[in-house]
N, C-alpha and C positions, 0 to 999 in steps of 0.2 A: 179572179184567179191570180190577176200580180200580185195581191196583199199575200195568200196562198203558199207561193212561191216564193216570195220574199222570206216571209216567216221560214219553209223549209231550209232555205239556205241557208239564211240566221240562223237554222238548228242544226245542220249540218257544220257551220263554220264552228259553234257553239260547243259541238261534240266533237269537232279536230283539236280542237281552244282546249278541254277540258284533258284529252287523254295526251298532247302535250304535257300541258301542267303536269300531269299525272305523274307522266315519264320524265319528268324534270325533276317532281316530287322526290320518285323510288331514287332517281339518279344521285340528289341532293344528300339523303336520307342515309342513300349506301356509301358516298365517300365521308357523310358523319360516322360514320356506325366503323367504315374502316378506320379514319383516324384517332376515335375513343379506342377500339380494339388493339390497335399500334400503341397510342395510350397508354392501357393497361397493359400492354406486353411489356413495355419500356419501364414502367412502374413495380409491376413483379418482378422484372431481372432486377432492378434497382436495390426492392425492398431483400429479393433473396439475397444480392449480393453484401448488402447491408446486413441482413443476419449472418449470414456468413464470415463477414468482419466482424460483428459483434462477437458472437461464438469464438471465433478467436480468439481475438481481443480477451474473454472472459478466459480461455485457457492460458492464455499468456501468464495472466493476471494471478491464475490460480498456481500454474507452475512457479513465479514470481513470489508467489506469496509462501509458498511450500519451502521453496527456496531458503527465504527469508527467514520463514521458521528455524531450519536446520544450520542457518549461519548465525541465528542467535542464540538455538541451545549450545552451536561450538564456540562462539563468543560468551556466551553464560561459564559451559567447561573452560575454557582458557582462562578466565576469570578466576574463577575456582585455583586452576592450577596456577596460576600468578601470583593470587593474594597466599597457598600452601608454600609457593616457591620463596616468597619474597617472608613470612614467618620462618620458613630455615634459613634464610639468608639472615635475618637479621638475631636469631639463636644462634650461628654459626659465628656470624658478626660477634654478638655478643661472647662467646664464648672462647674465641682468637682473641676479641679485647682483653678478655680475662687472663687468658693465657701470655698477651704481651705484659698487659701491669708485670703478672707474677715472676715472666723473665726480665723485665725491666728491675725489677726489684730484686730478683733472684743475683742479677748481673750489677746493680749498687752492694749488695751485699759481700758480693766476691768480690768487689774492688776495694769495698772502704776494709774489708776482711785481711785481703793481702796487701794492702798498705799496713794495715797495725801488726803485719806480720813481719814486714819489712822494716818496720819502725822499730818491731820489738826485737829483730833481728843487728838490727845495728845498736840497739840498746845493750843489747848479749857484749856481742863485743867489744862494746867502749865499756860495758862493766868488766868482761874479762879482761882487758885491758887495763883498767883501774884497780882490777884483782889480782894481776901480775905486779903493775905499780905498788898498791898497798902490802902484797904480800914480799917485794923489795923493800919496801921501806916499814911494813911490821918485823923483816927481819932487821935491819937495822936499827932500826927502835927498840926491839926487842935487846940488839944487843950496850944500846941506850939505855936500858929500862933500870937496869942496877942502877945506871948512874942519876935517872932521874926519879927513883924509887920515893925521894924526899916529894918529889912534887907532884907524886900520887895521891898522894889522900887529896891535895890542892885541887887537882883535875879530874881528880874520880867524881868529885861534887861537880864543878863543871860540868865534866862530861855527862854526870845521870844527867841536869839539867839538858844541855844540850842531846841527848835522847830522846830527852821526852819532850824538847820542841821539836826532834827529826820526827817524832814519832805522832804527835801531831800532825806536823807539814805533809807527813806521809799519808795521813788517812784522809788531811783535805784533798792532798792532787790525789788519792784514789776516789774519794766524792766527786773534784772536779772532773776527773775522767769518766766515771759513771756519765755525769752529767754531758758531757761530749760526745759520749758515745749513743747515750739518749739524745743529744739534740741531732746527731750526726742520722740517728735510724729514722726520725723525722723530718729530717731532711731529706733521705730516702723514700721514704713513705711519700712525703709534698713533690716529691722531683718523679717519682712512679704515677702518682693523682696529676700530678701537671701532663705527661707523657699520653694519660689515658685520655684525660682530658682533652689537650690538643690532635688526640688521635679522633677522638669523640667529634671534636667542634670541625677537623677536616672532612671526617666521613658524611656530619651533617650540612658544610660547606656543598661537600661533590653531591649530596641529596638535592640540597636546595638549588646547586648549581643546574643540574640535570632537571630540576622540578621549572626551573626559571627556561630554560632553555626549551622544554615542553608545551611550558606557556607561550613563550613567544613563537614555536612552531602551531601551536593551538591559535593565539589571537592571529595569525598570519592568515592560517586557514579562513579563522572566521571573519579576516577581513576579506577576503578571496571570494568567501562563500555570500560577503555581506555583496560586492562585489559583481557576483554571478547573478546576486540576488536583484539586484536593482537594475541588470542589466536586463535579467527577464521579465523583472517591471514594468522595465521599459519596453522591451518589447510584447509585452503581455498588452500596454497601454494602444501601443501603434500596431498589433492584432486589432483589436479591439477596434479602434478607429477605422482601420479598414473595414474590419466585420460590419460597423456603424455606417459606414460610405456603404459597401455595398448592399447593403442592407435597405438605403435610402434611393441606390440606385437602383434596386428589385422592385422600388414600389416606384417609382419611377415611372421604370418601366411596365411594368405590370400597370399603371396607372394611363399610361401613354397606349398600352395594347387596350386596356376597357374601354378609355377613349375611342380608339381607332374601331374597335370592337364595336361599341355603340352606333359611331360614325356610319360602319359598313352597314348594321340593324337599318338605320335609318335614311342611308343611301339604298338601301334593299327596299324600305318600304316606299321610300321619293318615286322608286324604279318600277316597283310595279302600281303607284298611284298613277305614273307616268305613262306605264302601260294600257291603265283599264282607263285612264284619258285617252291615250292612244286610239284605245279601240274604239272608244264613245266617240271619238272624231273622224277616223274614219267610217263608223255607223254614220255617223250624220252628213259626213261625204258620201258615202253610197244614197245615202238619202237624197241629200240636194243633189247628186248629179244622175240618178235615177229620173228626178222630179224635174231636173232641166232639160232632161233625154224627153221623157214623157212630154216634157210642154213646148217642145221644138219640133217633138212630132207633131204634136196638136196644133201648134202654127201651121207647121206643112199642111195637115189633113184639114187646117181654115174650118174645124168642128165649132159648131157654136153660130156660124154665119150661115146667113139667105143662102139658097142656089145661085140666085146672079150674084151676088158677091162671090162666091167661089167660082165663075165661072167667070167674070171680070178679075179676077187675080189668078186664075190660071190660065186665060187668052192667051195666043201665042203672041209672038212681039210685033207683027206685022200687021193682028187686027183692032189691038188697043193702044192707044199711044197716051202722052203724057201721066199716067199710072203713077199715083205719089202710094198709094196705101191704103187701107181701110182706115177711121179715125182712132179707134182703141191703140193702133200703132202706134200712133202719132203724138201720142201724150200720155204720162202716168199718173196716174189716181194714189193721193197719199192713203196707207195704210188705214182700213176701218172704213172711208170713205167709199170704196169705190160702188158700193150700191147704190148710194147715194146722188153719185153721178151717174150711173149709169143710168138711175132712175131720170137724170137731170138731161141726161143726151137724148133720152128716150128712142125717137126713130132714127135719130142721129148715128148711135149705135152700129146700125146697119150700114151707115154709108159709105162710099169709097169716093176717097178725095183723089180729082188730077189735076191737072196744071190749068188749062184752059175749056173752054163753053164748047170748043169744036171736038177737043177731046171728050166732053161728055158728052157732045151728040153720037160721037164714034162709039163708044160705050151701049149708047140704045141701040144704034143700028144695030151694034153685035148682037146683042140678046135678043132681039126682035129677029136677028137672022137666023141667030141661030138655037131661039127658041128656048133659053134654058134658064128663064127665070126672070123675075123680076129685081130692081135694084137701085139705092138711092146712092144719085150721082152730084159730089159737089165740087166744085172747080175756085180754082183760088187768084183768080184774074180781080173779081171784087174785093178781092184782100190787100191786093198790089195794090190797086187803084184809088183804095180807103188806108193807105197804110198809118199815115197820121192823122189818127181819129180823134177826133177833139172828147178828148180826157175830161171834158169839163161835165160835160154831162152824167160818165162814172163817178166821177167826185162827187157830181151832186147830189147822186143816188145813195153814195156810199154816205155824205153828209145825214141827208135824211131819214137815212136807215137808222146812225148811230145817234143821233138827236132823238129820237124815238126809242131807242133801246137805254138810251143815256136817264129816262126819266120810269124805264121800267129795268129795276137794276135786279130784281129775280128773274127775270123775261132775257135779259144780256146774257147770264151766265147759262144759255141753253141753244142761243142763236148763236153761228159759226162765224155768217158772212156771205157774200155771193159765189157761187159754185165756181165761176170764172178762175176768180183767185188761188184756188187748191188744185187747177192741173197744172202741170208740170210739163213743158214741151219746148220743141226749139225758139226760136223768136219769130223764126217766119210763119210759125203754127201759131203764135199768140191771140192774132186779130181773129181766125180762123175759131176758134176753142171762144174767145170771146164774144164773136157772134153769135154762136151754138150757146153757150149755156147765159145769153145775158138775160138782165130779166129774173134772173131764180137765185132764191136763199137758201140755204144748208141750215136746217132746224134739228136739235137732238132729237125729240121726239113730237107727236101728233099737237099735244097738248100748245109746245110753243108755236106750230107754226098754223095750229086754230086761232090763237091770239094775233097772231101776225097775219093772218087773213082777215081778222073780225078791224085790225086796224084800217087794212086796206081798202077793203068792200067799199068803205063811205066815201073814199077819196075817187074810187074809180066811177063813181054818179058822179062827180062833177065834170070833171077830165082824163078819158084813160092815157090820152099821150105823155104825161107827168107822173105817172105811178112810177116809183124806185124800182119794182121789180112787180110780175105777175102772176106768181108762183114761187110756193115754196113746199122744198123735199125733207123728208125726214132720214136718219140714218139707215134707216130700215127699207128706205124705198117707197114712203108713203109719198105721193105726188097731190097737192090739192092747188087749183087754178082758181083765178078770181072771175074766171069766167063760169063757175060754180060747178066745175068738177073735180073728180079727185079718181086715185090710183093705189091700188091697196091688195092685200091679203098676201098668201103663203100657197105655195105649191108643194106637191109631195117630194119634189126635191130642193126644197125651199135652202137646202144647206149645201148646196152645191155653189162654187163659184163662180163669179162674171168675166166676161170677157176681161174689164178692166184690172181685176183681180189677178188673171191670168198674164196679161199684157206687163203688170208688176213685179209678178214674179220671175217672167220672163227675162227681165232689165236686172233685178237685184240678184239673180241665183248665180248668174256668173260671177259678182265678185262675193257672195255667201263664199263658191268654190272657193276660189282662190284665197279669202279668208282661212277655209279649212286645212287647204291643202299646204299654206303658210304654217298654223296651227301645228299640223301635224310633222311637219319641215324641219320645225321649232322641238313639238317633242322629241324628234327621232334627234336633231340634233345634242338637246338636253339628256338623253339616255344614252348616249352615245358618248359623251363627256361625262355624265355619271358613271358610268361602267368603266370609263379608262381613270376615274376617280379610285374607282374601287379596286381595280388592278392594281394601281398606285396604292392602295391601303392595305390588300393584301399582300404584296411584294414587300409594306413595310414592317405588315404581320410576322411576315415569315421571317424578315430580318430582325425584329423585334423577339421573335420566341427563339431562334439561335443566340441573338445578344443576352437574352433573358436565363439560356439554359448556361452559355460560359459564366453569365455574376451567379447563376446557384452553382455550376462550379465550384469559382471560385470560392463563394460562399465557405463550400465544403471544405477547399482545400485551408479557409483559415481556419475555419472551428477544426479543424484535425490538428492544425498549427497551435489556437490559442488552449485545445484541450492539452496538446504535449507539456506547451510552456505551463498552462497552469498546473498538470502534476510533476514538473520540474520545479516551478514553484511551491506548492505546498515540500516535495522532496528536500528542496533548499531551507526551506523553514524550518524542517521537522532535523534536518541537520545542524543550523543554525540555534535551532531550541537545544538540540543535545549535546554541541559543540561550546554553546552560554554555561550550559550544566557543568559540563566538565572542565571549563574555563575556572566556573565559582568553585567549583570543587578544588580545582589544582589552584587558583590562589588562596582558597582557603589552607590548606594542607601548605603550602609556601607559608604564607603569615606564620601558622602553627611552628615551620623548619627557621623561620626566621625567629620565632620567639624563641623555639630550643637551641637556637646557634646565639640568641643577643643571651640568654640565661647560660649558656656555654660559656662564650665568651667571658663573661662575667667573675664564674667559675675559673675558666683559666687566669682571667686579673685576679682574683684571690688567690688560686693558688700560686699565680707568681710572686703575689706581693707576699704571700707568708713564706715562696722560698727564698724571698731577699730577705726578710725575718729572718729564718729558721737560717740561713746562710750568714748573715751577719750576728747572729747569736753563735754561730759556732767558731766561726774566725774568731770574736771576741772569745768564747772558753777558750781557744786554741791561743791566743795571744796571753790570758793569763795563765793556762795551762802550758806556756812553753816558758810565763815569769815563774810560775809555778817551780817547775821542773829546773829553771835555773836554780832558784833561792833553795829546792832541795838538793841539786848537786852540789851549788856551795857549801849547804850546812851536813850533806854528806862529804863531800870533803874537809872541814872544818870536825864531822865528828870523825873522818877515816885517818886525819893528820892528829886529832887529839885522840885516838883511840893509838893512836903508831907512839905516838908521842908518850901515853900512858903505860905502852906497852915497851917501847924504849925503856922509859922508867923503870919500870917494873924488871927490865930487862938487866937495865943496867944496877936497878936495884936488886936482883939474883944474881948479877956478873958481882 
């Protein structure tokens, strides 16, 4: 019924063990299932809040870009009306330039006009002047003219002459004067083309000026923009670096959590290998101290011994005296052996060792008085007394054993030794235990120790007192004597154990215990420091996944940082491209205002230099047209004095 009851309780412990587990399982299972569920909650707001940004973001984008539309059709129209503005402007231009030449010219014309008006007006009156003179002195000459009638015909030839060189002189200064007056309207004309011109080369001056001034507020921009540009470079690059750092410290981390992660798997699995140790050792604890209980009782209850042995070791104190033991007490049978010896104690077995020969007679009287069995009594006064046994004789034994085993070397490896030698007991039990089993061999089995008696047989016709031993046991309990008996077979508890056996276990269970209960000291130790292991790894879990949640953070907050800068960079680009455009374009259009102001220019040095020509061709006709106009006032007075002078004549020639 113990095996019975054992077993149920092992099923009962078995089925606390399991619905435990269970409920540690569902418990396990539910705080997963809750923090996937938190998880995913954390996850969906994330992702909603994320499209939500997104969704945004994309209207922003769209209103952004609508935007953009409608400031570039009014950027397109302003264009329009800039390029319609700046074509009236420069027809309006052109047609004010028009309008100045023709008052510039309009205004040489009325000058050089009332100068020859002026001229011809003081010409008026230095002729009427000279037509008062002459008509003073044609009337004196006239009244001359009788008298110089004689030197009329003289001076009428003359005089035709002199006519008709006035009359020459005359037509040249009116040629020369044409000619004055032509180079004078040309020179009007070149000093009007010089005026338009230099109005021309300023307007394109204040263009190119205005155009130069554009540019350099353009390349300023675009050094500004170049500027912003590299600044967001730069900071695009050190986004970047960050994003890369933290990037490295995610996996890091994350690397350090799978670690810890795996770490905890495998302190989990240490923990419960350490458990189901646990349990197997305290199983084997309840076992050995079940089996030590059980064989402590079996000591008490003396099962297994005579009635007088149990009634010699339960005497009370007053009718049995020096009382050492029974012999199985008194020494241990090494492991495998103990049949063997026991077979080798034989009656011995049974006996109860005291101190002295009076105490064993005490011992009979008892049983004899009190009638409860019979029992073998051995006293160790003979042991005292033989305490220094002369060893020589075991030597010799032992000598001639191994000489004989030495020349059968398959027969050695099956023969042990003498039985003496494998108990195990105090010192003062020694001579005691050697007495008891001297004489006998420990053989493995039937076989060697038939050989070992077929040796002995013929030694013991000579002389039995010299025989090494007289008797030998097999491991099994087979006993054969050279007095030509033997001790053998199997009972139907043949698998039950010997006193000696029990006597063994008896001595080694206690420290089995204490081995276990160490054992288990040690596990509970070891899970115990695994678990605050694990605490410690969760703890660094959890600090690990908050560290882990600020770098995705942060994470976020750069890629929001490197996305800005990078569409402020493509932005900067996409200005810096159209701002390069209209750079080329306005130096182009420069160059173009510079070739029309260096071809201006040019212009204007030509028409300066033909109006210091056309200027010094006039002063020149004006210098000979004023010797001109001398040599005809002379030879008009020369003909006004010889016409006076003729007319004198004449005059005086009718007086």
């Amino acid at each position: 019924m113990a095996p019975l009851e054992e077993q149920a309780r092992r099923a009962v412990e078995f089925r606390q063990l399991n619905s435990e587990l269970q409920e540690v399982l569902l418990t396990w299972y539910a705080l997963q299932w809750r923090r996937l569920r938190a998880t995913k909650e954390r996850t969906e707001a994330a992702e909603l809040e994320q499209a939500l940004k997104v969704r945004q973001q994309e209207q922003a984008i769209s209103s952004a870009d609508e935007h953009g539309d409608v400031l570039r059709s009014r950027r397109q129209s302003i264009r329009a009306r800039i390029a319609e503005s700046r074509q009236a402007s420069a027809e309006a231009s052109d047609f004010v330039q028009k309008i100045e030449r023709d008052l510039a010219v309009s205004e040489e014309r009325i000058t050089g006009l009332a100068r020859q008006r002026s001229e011809q007006q003081q010409e008026e009156r230095r002729l009427r002047e000279r037509l008062i003179t002459l008509q003073q002195s044609a009337i004196d000459q006239e009244e001359q003219c009788d008298l110089a009638d004689e030197a009329v015909d003289n001076s009428a030839a003359a005089l035709a002459a002199l006519e008709v060189q006035v009359a020459r002189v005359q037509k040249e200064y009116e040629m020369e004067e044409r000619r004055l007056r032509g180079a004078q309207n040309d020179l009007i004309q070149v000093q009007a083309r010089l005026g338009a011109t230099q109005t021309d080369l300023g307007r394109q001056q204040k263009h190119l000026g205005e155009r130069n001034r554009n540019l350099a507020a353009r390349r300023d921009t675009i050094v500004q923009s170049q500027q912003a540009l590299r600044s967001l470079e730069t900071r695009l690059v050190e986004e970047r670096s960050h994003l890369d750092t933290a990037r490295n410290e995610e996996q890091q981390v994350t690397q350090r959590k799978q670690g810890l992660t795996r770490a905890i798997a495998d302190a989990q699995q240490e923990i419960e290998r350490l458990k189901s140790l646990l349990s197997e050792a305290e199983r084997q604890r309840r076992t050995v101290f079940d089996r030590l209980n059980m064989l402590k009782n079996w000591r008490q209850s003396l099962s297994g011994y005579s009635d007088g042995v149990r009634a010699l070791l339960r005497a009370p104190g007053g009718k049995v005296t020096g009382l050492v033991g029974p012999v199985p007490q008194l020494g241990v049978a090494p492991a495998g052996l103990e049949i063997a010896l026991e077979a080798a104690l034989g009656p011995y077995l049974q006996a109860v060792v005291v101190q002295t020969l009076a105490d064993a007679q005490a011992c009979l009287r008892y049983l004899q008085e009190a009638k409860l069995g019979k029992a073998m009594v051995l006293w160790l006064d003979k042991e005292r007394m033989h305490d220094e046994v002369d060893d020589t004789q075991f030597q010799a034994e032992e000598d001639t054993l191994q000489r004989f085993l030495a020349a059968k070397v398959a027969l050695k490896e099956h023969v042990l030794g003498f039985a003496w030698r494998y108990v195990q007991s105090e010192p003062r039990y020694s001579a005691l235990f050697r007495r008891l089993l001297r004489g006998i061999v420990i053989a493995r089995n039937v076989d060697a120790a038939r050989e070992l008696l077929a040796w002995i047989l013929p030694l013991s016709a000579s002389s039995s007192s010299d025989l090494p031993f007289d008797a030998v046991v097999t491991t099994k309990g087979e006993v054969l004597h050279i007095a030509g008996w033997l001790v053998g077979g199997s009972g139907k508890d043949g698998s039950q154990q010997g006193l000696l056996a029990y006597e063994r276990e008896l001595r080694e269970l206690p420290q089995q215990l204490d081995q276990h209960i160490a054992l288990i000291n040690q596990l509970n130790d070891r899970i115990s420091a695994i678990q605050r292991d694990q605490e410690g790894r969760r703890a660094e879990q959890a600090s690990l996944d908050k560290e882990l949640q600020k770098i995705v953070g942060r994470m976020n907050e750069i890629n929001k940082g490197v996305t800005s800068a990078q569409r402020d960079h493509d932005r900067l680009q996409t200005e810096l491209q159209l701002a390069a455009s209209l750079e080329q374009q306005l130096a182009a259009e420069i160059v173009g205002l510079e070739q029309e102001v260096e071809a201006a220019q040019e212009r204007v040095r030509a028409h300066e230099k033909s109006q210091h020509e056309m200027a010094g061709l006039v002063e020149e006709l004006q210098r000979e047209m004023e010797e001109r106009a001398l040599v005809y006032r002379r030879q008009q007075d020369e003909l006004g004095r010889a016409r006076t002078a003729l007319a004198v004549k004449r005059q005086e020639a009718k007086s």
